[in-house]
C-alpha positions as protocol buffer text, in pm:
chain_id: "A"
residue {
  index: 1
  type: UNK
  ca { x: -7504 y: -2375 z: -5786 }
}
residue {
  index: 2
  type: UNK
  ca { x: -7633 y: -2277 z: -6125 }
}
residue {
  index: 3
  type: UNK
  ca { x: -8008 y: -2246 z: -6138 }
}
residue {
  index: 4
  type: UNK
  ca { x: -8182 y: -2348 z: -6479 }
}
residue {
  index: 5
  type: UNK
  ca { x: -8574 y: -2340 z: -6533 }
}
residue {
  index: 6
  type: UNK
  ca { x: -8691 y: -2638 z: -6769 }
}
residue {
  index: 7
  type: UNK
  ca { x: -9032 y: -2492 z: -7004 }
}
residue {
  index: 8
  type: UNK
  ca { x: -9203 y: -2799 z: -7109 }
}
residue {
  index: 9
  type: UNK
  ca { x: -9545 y: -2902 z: -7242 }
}
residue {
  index: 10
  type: UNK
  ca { x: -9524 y: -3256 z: -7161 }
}
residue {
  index: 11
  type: UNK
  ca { x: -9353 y: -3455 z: -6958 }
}
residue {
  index: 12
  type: UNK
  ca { x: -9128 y: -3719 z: -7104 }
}
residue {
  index: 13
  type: UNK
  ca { x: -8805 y: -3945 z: -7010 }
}
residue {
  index: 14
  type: UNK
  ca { x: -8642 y: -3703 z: -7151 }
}
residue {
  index: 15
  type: UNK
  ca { x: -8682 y: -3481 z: -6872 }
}
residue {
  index: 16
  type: UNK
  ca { x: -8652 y: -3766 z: -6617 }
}
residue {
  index: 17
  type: UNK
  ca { x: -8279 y: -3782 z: -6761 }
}
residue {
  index: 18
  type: UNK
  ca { x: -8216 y: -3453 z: -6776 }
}
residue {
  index: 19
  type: UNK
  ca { x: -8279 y: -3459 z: -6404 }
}
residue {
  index: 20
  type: UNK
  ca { x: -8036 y: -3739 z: -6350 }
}
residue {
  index: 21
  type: UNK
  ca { x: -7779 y: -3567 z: -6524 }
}
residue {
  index: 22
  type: UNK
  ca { x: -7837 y: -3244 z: -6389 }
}
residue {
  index: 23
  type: UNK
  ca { x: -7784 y: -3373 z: -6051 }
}
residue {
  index: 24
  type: UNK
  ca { x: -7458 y: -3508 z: -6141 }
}
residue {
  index: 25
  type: UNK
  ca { x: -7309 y: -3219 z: -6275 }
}
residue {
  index: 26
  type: UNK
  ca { x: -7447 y: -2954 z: -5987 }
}
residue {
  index: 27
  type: UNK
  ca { x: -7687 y: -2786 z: -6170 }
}
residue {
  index: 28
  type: UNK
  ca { x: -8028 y: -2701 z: -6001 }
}
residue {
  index: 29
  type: UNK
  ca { x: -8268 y: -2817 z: -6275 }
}
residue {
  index: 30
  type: UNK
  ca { x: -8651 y: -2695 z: -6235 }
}
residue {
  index: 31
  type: UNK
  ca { x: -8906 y: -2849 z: -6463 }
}
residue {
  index: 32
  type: UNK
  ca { x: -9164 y: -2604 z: -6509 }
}
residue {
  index: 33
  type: UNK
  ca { x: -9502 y: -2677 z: -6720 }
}
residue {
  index: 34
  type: UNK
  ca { x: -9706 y: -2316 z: -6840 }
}
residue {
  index: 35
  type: UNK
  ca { x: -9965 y: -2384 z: -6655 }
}
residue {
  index: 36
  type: UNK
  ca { x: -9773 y: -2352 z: -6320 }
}
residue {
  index: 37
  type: UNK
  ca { x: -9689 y: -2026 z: -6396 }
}
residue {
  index: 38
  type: UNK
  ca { x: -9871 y: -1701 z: -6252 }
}
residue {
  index: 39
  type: UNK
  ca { x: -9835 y: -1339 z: -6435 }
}
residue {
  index: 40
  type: UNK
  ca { x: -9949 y: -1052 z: -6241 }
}
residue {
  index: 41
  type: UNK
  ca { x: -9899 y: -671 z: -6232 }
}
residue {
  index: 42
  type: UNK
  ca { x: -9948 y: -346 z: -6231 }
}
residue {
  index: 43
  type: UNK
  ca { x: -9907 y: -47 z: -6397 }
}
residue {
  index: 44
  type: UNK
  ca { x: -9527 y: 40 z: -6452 }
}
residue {
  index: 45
  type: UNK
  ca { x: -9480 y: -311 z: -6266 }
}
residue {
  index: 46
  type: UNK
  ca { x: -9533 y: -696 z: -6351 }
}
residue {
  index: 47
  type: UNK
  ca { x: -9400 y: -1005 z: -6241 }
}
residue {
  index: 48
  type: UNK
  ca { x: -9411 y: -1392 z: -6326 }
}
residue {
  index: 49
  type: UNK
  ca { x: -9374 y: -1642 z: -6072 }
}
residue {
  index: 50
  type: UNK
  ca { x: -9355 y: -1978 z: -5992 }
}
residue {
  index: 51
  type: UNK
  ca { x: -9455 y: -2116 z: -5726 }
}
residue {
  index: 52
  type: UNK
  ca { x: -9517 y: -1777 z: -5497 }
}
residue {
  index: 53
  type: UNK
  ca { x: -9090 y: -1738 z: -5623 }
}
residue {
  index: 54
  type: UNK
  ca { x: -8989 y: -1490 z: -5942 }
}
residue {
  index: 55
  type: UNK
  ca { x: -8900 y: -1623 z: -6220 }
}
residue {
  index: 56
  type: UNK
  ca { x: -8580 y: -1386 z: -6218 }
}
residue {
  index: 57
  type: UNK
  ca { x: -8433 y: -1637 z: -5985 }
}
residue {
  index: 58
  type: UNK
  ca { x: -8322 y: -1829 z: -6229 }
}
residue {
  index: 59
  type: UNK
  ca { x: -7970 y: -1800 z: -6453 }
}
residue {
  index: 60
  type: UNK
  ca { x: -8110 y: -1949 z: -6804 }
}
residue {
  index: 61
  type: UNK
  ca { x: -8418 y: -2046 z: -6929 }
}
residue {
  index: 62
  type: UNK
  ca { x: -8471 y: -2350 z: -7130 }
}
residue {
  index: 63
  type: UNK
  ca { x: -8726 y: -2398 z: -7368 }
}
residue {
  index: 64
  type: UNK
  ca { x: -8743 y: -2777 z: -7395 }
}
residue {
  index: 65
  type: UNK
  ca { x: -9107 y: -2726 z: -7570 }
}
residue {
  index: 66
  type: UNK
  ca { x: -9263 y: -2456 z: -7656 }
}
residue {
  index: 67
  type: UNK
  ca { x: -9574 y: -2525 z: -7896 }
}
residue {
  index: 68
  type: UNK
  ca { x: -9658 y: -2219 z: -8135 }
}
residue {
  index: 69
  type: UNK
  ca { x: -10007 y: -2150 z: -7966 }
}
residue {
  index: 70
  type: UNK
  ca { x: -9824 y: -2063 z: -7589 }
}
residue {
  index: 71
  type: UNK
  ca { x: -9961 y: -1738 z: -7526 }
}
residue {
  index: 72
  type: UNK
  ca { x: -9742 y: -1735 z: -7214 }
}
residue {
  index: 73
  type: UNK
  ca { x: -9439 y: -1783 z: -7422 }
}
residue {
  index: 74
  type: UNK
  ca { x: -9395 y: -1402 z: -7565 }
}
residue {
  index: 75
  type: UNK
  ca { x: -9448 y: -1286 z: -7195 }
}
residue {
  index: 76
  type: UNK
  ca { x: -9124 y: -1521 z: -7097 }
}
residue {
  index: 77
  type: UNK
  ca { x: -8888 y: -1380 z: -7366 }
}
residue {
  index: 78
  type: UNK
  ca { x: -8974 y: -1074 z: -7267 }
}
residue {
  index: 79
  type: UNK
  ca { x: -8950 y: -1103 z: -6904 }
}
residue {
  index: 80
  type: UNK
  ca { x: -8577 y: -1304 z: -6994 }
}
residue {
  index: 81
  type: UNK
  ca { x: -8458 y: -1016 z: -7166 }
}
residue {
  index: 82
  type: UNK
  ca { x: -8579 y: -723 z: -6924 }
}
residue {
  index: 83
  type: UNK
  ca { x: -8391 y: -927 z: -6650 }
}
residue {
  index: 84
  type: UNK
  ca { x: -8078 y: -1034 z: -6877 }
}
residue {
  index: 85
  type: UNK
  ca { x: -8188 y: -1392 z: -6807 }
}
residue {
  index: 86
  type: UNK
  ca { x: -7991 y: -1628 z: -7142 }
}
residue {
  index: 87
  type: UNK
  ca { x: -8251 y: -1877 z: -7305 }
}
residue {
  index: 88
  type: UNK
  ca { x: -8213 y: -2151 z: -7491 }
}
residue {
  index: 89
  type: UNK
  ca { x: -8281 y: -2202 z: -7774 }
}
residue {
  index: 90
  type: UNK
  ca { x: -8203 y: -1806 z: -7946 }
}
residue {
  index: 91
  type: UNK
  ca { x: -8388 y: -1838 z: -8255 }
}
residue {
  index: 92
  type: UNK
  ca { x: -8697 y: -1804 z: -7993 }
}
residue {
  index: 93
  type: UNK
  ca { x: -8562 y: -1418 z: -8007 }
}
residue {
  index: 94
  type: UNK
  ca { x: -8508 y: -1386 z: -8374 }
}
residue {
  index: 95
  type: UNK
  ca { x: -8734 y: -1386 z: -8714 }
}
residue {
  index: 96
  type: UNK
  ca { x: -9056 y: -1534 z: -8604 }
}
residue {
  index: 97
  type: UNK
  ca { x: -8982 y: -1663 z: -8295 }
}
residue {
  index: 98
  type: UNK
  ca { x: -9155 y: -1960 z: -8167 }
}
residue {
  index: 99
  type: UNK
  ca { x: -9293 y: -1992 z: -8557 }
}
residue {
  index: 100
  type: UNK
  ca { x: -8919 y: -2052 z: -8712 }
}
residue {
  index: 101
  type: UNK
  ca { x: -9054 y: -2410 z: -8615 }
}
residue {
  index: 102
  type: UNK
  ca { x: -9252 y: -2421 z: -8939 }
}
residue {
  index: 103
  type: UNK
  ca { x: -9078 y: -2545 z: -9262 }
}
residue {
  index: 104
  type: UNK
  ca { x: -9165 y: -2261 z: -9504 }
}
residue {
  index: 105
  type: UNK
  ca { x: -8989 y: -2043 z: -9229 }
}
residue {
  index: 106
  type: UNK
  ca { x: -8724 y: -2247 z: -9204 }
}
residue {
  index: 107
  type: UNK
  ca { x: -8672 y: -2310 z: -9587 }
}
residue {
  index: 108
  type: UNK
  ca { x: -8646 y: -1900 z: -9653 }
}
residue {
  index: 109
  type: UNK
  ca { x: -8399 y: -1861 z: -9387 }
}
residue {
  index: 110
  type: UNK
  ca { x: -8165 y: -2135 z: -9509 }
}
residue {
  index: 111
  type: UNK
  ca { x: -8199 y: -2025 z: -9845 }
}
residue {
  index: 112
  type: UNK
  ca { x: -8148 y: -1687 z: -9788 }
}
residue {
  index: 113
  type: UNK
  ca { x: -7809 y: -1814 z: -9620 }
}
residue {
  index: 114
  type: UNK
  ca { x: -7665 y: -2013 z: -9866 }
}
residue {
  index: 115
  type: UNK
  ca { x: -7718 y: -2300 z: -9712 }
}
residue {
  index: 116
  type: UNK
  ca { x: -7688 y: -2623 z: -9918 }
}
residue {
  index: 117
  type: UNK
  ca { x: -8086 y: -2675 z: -9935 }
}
residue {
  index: 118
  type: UNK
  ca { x: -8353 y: -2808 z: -10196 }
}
residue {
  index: 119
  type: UNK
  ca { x: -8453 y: -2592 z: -10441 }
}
residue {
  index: 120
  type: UNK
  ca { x: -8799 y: -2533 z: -10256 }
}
residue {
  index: 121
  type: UNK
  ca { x: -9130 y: -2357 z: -10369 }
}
residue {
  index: 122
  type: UNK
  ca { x: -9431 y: -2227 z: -10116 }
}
residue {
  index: 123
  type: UNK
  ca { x: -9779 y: -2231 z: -10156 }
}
residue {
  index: 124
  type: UNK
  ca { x: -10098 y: -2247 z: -9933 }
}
residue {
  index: 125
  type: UNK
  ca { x: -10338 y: -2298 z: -10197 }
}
residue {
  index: 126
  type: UNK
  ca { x: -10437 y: -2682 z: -10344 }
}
residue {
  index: 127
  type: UNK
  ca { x: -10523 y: -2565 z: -10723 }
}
residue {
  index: 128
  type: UNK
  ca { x: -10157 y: -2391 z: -10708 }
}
residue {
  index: 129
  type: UNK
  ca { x: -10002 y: -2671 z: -10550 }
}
residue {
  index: 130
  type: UNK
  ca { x: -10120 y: -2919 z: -10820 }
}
residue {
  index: 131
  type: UNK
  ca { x: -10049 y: -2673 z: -11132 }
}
residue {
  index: 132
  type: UNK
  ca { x: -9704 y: -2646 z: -10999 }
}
residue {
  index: 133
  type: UNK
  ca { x: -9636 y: -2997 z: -10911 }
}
residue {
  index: 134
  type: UNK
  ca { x: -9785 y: -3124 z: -11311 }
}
residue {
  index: 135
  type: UNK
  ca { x: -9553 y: -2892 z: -11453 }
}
residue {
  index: 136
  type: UNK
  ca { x: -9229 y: -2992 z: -11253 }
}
residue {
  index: 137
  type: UNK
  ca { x: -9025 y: -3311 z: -11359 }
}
residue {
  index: 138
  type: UNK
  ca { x: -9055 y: -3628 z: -11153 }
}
residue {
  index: 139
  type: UNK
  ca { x: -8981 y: -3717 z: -10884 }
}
residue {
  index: 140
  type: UNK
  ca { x: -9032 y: -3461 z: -10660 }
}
residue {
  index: 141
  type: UNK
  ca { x: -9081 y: -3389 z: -10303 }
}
residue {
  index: 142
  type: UNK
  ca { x: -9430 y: -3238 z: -10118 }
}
residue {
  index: 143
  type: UNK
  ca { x: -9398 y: -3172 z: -9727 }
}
residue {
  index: 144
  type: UNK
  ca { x: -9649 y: -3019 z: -9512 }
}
residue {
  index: 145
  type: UNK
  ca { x: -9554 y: -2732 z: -9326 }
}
residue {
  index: 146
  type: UNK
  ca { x: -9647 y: -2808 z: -9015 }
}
residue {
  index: 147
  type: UNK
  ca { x: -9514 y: -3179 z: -9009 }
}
residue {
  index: 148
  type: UNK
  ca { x: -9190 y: -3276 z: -8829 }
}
residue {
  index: 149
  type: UNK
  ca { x: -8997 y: -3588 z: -8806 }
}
residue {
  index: 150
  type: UNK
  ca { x: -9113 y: -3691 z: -9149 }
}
residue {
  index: 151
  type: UNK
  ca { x: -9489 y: -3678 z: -9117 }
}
residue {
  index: 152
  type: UNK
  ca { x: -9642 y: -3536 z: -9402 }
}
residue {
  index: 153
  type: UNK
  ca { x: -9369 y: -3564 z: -9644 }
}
residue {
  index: 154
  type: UNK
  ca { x: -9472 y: -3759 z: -9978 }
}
residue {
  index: 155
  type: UNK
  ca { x: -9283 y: -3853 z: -10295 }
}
residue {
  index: 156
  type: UNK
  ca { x: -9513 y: -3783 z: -10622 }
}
residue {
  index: 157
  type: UNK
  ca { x: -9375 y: -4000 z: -10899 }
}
residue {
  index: 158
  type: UNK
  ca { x: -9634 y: -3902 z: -11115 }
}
residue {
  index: 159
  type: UNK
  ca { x: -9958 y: -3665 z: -11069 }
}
residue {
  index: 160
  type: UNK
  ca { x: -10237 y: -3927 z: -11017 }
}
residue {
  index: 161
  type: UNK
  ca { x: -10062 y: -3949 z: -10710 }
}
residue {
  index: 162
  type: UNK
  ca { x: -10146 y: -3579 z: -10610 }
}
residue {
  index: 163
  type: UNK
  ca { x: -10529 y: -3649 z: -10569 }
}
residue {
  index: 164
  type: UNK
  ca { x: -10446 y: -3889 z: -10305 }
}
residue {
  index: 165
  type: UNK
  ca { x: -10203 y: -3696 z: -10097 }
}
residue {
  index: 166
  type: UNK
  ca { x: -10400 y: -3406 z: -10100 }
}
residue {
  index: 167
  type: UNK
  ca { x: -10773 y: -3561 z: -9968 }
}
residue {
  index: 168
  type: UNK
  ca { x: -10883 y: -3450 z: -9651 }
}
residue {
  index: 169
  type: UNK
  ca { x: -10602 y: -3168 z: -9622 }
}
residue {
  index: 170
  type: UNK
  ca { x: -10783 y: -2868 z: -9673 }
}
residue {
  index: 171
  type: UNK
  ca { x: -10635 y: -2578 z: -9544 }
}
residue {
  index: 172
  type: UNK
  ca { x: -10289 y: -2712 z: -9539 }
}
residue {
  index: 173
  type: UNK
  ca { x: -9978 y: -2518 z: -9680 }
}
residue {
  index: 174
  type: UNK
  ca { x: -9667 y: -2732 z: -9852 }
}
residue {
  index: 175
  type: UNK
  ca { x: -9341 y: -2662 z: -9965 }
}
residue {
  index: 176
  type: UNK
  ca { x: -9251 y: -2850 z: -10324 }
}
residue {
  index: 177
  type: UNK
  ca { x: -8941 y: -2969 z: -10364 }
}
residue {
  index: 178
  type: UNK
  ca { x: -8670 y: -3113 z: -10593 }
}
residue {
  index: 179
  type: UNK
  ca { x: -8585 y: -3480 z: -10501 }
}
residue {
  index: 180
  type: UNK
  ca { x: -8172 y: -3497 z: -10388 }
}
residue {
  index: 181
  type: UNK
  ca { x: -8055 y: -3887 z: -10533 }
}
residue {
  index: 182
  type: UNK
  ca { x: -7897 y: -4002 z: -10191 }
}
residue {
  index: 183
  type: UNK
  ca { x: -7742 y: -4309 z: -10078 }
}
residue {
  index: 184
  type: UNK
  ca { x: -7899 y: -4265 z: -9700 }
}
residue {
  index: 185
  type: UNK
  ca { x: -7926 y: -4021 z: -9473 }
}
residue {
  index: 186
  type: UNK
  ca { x: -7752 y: -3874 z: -9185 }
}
residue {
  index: 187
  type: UNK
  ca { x: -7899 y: -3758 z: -8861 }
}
residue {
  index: 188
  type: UNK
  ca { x: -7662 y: -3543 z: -8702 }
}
residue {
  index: 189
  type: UNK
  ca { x: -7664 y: -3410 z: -8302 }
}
residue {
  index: 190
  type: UNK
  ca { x: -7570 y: -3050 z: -8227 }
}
residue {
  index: 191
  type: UNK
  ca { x: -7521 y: -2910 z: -7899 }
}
residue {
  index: 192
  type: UNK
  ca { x: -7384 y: -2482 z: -7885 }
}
residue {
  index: 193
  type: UNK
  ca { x: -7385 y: -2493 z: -8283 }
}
residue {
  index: 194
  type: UNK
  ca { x: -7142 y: -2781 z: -8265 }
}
residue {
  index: 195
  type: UNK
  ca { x: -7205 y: -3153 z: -8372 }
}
residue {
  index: 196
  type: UNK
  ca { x: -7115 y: -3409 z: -8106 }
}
residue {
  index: 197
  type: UNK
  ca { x: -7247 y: -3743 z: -8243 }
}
residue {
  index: 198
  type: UNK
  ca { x: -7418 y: -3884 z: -8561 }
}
residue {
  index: 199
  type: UNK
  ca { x: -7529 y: -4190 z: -8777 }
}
residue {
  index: 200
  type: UNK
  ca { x: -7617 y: -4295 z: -9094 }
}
residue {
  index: 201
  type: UNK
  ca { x: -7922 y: -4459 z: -9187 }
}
residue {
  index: 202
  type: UNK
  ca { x: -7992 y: -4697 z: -9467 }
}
residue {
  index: 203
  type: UNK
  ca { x: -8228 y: -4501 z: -9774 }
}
residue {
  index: 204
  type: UNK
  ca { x: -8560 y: -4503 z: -9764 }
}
residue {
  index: 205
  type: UNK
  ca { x: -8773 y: -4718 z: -9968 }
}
residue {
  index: 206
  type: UNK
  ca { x: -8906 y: -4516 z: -10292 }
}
residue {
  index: 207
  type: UNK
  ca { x: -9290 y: -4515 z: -10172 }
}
residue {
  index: 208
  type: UNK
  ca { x: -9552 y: -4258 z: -10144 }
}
residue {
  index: 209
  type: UNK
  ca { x: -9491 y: -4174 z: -9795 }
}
residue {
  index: 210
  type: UNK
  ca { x: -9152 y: -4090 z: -9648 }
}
residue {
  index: 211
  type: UNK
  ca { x: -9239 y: -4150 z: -9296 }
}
residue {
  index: 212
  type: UNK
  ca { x: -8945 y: -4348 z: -9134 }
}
residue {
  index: 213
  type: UNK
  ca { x: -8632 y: -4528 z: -9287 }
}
residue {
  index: 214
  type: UNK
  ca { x: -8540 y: -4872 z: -9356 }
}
residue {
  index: 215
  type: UNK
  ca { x: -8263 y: -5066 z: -9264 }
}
residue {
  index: 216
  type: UNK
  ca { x: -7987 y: -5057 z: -9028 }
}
residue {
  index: 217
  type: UNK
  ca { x: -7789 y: -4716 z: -8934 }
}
residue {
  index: 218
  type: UNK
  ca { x: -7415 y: -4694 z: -8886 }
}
residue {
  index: 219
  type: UNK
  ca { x: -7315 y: -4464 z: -8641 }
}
residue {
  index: 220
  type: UNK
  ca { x: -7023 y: -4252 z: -8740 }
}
residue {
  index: 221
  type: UNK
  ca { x: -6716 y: -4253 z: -8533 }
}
residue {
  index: 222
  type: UNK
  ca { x: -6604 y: -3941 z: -8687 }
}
residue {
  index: 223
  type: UNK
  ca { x: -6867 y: -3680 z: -8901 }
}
residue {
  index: 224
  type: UNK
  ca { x: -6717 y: -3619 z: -9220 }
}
residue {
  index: 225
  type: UNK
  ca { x: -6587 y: -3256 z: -9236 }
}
residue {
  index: 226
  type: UNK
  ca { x: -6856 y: -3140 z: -9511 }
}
residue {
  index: 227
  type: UNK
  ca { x: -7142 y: -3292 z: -9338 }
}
residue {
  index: 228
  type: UNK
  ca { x: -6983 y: -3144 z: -9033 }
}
residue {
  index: 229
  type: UNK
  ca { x: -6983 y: -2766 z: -9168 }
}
residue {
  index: 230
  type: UNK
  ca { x: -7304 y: -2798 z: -9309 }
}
residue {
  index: 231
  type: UNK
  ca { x: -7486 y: -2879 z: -9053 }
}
residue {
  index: 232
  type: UNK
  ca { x: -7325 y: -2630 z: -8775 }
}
residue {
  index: 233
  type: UNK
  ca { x: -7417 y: -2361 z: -9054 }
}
residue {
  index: 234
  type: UNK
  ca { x: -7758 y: -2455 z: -9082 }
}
residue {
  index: 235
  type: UNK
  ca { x: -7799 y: -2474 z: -8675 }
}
residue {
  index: 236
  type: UNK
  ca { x: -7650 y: -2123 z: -8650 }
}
residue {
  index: 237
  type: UNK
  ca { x: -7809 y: -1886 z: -8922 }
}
residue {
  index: 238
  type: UNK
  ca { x: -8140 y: -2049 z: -8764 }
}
residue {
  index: 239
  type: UNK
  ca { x: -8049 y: -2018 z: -8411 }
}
residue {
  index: 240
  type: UNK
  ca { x: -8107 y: -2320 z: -8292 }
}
residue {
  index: 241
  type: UNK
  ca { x: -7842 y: -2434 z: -8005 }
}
residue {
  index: 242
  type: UNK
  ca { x: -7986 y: -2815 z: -7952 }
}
residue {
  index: 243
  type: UNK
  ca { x: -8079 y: -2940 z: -8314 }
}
residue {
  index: 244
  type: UNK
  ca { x: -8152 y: -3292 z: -8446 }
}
residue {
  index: 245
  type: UNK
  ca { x: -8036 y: -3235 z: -8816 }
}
residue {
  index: 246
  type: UNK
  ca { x: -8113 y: -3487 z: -9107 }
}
residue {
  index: 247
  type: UNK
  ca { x: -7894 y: -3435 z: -9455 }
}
residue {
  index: 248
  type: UNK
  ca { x: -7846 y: -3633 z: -9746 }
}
residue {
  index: 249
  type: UNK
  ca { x: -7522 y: -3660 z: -10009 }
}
residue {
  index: 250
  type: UNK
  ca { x: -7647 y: -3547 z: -10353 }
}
residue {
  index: 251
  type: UNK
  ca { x: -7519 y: -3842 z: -10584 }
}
residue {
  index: 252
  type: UNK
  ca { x: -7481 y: -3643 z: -10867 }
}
residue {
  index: 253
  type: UNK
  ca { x: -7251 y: -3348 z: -10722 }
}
residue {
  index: 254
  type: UNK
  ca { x: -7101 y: -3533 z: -10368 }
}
residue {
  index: 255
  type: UNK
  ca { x: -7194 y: -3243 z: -10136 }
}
residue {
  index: 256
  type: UNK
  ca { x: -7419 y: -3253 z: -9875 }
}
residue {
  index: 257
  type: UNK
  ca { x: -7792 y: -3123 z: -9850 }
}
residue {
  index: 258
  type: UNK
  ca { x: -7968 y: -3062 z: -9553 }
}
residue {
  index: 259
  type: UNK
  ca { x: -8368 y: -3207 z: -9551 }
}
residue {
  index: 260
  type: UNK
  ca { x: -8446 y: -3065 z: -9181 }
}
residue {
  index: 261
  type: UNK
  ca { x: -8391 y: -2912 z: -8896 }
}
residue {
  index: 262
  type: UNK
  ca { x: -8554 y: -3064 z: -8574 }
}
residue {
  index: 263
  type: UNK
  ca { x: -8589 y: -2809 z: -8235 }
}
residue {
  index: 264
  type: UNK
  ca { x: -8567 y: -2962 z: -7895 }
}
residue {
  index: 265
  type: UNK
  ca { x: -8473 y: -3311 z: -8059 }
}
residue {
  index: 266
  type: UNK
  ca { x: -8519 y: -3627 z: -7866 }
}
residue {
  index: 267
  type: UNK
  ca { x: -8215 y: -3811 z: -7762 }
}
residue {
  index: 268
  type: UNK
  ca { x: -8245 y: -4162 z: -7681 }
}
residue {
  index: 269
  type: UNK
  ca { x: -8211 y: -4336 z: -8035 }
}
residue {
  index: 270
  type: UNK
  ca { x: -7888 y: -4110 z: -8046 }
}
residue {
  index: 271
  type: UNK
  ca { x: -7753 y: -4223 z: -7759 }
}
residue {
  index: 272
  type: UNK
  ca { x: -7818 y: -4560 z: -7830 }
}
residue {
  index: 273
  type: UNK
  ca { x: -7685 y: -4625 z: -8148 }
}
residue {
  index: 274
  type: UNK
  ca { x: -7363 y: -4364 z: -8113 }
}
residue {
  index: 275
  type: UNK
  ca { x: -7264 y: -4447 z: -7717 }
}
residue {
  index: 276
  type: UNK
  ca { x: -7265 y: -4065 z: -7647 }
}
residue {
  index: 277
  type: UNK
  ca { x: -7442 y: -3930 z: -7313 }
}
residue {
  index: 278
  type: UNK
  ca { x: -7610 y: -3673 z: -7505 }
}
residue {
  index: 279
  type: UNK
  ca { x: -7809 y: -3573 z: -7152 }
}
residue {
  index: 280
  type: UNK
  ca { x: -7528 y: -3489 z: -7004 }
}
residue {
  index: 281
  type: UNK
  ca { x: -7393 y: -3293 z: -7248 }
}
residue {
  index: 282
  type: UNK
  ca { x: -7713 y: -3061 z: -7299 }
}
residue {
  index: 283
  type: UNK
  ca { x: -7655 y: -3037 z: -6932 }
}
residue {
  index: 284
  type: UNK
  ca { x: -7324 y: -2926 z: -6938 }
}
residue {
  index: 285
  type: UNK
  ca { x: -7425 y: -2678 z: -7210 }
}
residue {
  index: 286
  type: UNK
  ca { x: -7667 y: -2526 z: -7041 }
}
residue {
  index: 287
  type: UNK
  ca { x: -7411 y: -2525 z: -6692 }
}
residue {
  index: 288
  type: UNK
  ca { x: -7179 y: -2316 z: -6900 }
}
residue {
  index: 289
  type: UNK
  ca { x: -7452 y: -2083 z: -7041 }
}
residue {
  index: 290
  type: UNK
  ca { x: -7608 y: -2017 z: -6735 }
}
residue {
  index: 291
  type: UNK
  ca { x: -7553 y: -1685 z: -6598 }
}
């Protein structure tokens, strides 16, 4: 029986299904929060265990959550690699690790990739922010760094609304960027780099705050090929296996832009509005990955 270890911060019905499903398809499926984990050692020797057991027990590790202030989590990718132990999701091994979950990261590595993106500018300072913004033409787009799922992302019309968006945020770093005319957005699921189910939401009303959509979503019995290719590029020059990816149709040229790319993605609205089992096949995923 294939042994995974679950990493998780908090526990959610998420990993209630997973469990289901993992007992279904044979897999031995430990959830395992940090703080049941002991490292110890000595010199030329060190060892982390769970539950009195090594951790090398285990054929795959998967990092459900992972939170960018786990000091245990560096000590786990290099404990997987020593033993040849396969993790999920990779880009925890690449450029920035456990950080690639921050926008401006994610933004230069699409970029740099060719990937069908917004024209997107960085800065961490407010003064720069709001000199850049009053010189751009409007609409455009201002997203917090270290928001997912739509939090923090604001459409400035004009610049009195900068003052407003930008009280009480001291300290916080955006990315500006140009506004893509859409007709709704797609979320698209990805499982191995490959899109299994998706829908299309309504667009989102035109106010300050772009915090949820309106509207019914479609799901999409089959992914059109473009929005198809551009999303399993985007999953794959950022290594991330089990993505949540939201993209919108530019009006003007027809060809699809992606707006974000969510790690460890929940699953239930998916499921719900598409019909897939997308539990099952993570599970399955990880079955064949496992070592």
């Amino acid at each position: 029986m294939k042994k995974v270890a679950l990493f998780y911060t908090a526990w959610t019905d998420s990993t209630e299904k997973f469990l289901k499903e993992a007992q279904k398809e044979n897999v031995s499926l430990t959830p395992i929060h940090y703080s049941q984990l002991v490292c110890q050692g000595e010199p030329g020797k060190w060892e982390i265990s769970f539950q009195n057991k090594p951790l090398e027990e285990f054929g795959l590790f998967f990092f459900r959550n992972v939170g960018d202030k786990n000091e245990l989590l560096p000590l786990l990718l290099e404990y997987a690699q020593k033993k040849k132990i396969p993790i999920i999701d990779e880009y925890l091994l690449g450029l920035g690790g456990a950080m690639r979950k921050k926008k401006s990261t994610e933004a230069g590595v699409l970029l740099a990739h060719n990937v069908p993106y917004p024209k997107t500018i960085f800065t961490s300072g407010q003064e720069e922010l709001k000199r850049i913004v009053r010189s751009l033409p409007k609409p455009v787009i201002i997203k917090s760094t270290g928001g997912r799922h739509g939090k923090a992302t604001f459409l400035i019309k004009k610049n009195s609304q900068l003052e407003r968006v930008l009280l009480g945020r001291g300290g916080v770093s955006f990315l500006i960027q140009q506004y893509i005319p859409n007709d709704g957005d797609y979320r698209i699921f990805l499982i191995g780099y490959r899109a299994v189910a998706g829908f299309k939401r309504q667009p989102k009303e035109e106010k300050l705050i772009l915090d949820r959509s309106q509207g019914k979503s479609e799901p999409l019995e089959k992914i059109p090929a473009p929005i198809k290719r551009t999303a399993e590029k985007a999953a794959k020059v950022l290594g991330v296996e089990i993505a949540g990816i939201d993209m919108v149709v530019n009006q003007q040229t027809k060809k699809p832009v992606i707006i974000e790319v969510n790690q460890a993605p929940e699953f239930y609205v998916m499921e719900r509005r598409t019909g897939v089992n997308i539990a099952r096949k993570i599970i399955q995923y990880l079955k064949k990955k496992c070592r």
